[in-house]
C-alpha positions in Angstrom: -0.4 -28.6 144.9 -1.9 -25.0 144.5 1.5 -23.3 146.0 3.6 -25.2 143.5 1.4 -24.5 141.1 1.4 -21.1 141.4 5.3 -21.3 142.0 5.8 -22.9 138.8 4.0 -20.9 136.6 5.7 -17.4 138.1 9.2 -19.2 137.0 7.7 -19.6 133.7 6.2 -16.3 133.6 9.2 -14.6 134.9 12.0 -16.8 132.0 8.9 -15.3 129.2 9.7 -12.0 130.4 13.6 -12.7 130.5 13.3 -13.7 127.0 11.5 -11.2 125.4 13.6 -8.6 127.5 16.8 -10.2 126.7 16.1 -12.0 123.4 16.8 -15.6 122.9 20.5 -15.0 121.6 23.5 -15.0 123.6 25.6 -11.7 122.5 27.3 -12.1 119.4 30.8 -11.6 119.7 32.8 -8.6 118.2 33.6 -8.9 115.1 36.4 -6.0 114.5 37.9 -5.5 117.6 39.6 -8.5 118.8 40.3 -7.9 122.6 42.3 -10.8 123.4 45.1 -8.5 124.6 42.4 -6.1 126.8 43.2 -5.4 130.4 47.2 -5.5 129.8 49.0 -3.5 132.3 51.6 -1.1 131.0 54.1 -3.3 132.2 53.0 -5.6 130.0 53.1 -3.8 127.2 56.6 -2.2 127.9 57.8 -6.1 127.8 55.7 -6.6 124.4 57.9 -3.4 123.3 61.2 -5.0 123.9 60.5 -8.4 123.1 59.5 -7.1 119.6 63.0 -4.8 119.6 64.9 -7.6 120.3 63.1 -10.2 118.3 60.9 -9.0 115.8 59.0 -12.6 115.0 55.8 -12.1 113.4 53.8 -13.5 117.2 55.6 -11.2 118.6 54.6 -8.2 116.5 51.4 -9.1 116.1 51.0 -9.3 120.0 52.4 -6.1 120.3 50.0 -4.2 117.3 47.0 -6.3 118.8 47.9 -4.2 122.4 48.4 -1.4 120.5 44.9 -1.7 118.9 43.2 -2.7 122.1 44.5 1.1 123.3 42.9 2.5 120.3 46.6 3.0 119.0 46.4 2.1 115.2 49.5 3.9 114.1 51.7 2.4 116.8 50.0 -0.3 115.9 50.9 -0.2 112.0 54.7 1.1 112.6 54.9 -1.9 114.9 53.8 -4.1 111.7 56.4 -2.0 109.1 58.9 -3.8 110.9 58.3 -7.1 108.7 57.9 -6.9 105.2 54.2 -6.5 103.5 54.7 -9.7 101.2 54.8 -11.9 104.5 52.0 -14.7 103.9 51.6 -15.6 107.8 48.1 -15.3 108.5 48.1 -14.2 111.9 50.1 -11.5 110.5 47.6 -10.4 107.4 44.8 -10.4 109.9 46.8 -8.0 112.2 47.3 -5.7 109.0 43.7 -5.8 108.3 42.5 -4.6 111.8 45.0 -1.8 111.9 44.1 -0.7 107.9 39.8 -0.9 109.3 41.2 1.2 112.4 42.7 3.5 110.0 39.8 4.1 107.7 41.0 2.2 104.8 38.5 -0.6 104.2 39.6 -1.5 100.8 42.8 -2.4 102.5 41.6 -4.5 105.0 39.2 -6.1 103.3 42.2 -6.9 100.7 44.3 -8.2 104.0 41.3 -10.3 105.0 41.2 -11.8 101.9 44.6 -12.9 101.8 44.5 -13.8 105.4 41.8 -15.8 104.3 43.1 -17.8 101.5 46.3 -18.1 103.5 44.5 -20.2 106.4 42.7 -22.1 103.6 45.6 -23.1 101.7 46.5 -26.7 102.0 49.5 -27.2 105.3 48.7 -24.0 106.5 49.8 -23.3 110.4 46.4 -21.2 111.3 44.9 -22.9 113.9 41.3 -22.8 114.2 40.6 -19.8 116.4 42.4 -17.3 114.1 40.4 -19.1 111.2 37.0 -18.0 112.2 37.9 -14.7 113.1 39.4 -14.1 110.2 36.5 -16.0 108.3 34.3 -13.5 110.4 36.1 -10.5 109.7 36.1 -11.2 105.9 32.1 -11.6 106.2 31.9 -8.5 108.0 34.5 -6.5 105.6 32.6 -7.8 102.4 29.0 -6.8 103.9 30.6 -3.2 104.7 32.3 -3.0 101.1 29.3 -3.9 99.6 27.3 -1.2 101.9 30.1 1.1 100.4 31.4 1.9 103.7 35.2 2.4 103.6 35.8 3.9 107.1 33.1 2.8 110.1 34.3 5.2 112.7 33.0 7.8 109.8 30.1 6.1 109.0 29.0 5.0 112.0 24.9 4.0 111.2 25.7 2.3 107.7 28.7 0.5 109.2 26.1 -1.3 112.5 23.5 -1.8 109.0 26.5 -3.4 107.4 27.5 -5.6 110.3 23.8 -6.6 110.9 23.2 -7.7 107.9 26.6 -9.7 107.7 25.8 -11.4 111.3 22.3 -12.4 111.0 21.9 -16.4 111.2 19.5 -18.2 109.9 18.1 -21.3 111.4 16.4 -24.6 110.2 13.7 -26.5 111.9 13.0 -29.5 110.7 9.4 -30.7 110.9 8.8 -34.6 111.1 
């Protein structure tokens, strides 16, 4: 019994350790950069290109200014997204426009595409599925916090954009006591 024992509590001490190392949160994911389209070959991207040229559907172009944004391309990423009209309501399509005006440095603009990504996935028979709902729900938190802070352009203001974002991201729990 004394081996297991001692066994036992070195697991315990060890997961303490691991804890207060590693905090009890899992990493939060990222908030402005969307890499669903990381890791695409150029390939890839060359058949994005001229599925876009040939059919410019708003999936499409949004695919394509997604990759172009994962590549840290924002204005192949925005003349990709002047290929439909500004007016377009689809949300996928708003959110898309509000990444590429934050990657820009114009966070009045995204937080105004946010918005109306926003209010398009809340309005009643809307198509936005629920993925593109909390990120867009996500970004609008994080946009707000960093219009708040006064920061228009993150990459510029680096320190008062992370202050932003951790006061937009921080969770508060209940415990109930019985």
């Amino acid at each position: 019994m004394g081996k297991l024992g001692f066994l036992l509590n070195g697991v315990l001490v060890s997961g303490i350790v691991t804890v207060l190392f590693l905090g009890s949160e899992g990493v939060a994911a990222p908030i402005l950069n969307a890499d669903q389209n990381a890791g695409e070959t150029q390939a890839q991207l060359t058949a994005l290109e001229s599925e876009v040229a040939t059919t410019p559907a708003p999936e499409n172009v949004v695919k394509l200014a997604g990759a172009y944004l994962d590549r840290d391309q924002p204005g192949l990423a925005q003349a990709a997204l002047d290929r439909l009209p500004v007016e377009q309501a689809d949300p996928s399509l708003l959110h898309a426009r509000s990444r590429v005006s934050l990657a820009q440095g114009r966070g009045e603009e995204a937080l105004a595409f946010s918005r109306s990504a926003l209010a398009a996935c809340e309005h009643p028979g809307s198509s936005c599925q629920g993925g593109l709902y909390a990120r867009v729900l996500q970004q609008s938190v994080a946009l707000e916090a960093m219009n708040a802070a006064g920061v228009q352009d993150p990459a510029a203001e680096p320190e008062r954009a992370r202050v932003a974002m951790a006061g937009a991201t921080r969770q508060v729990r209940l415990v109930a006591e019985h």
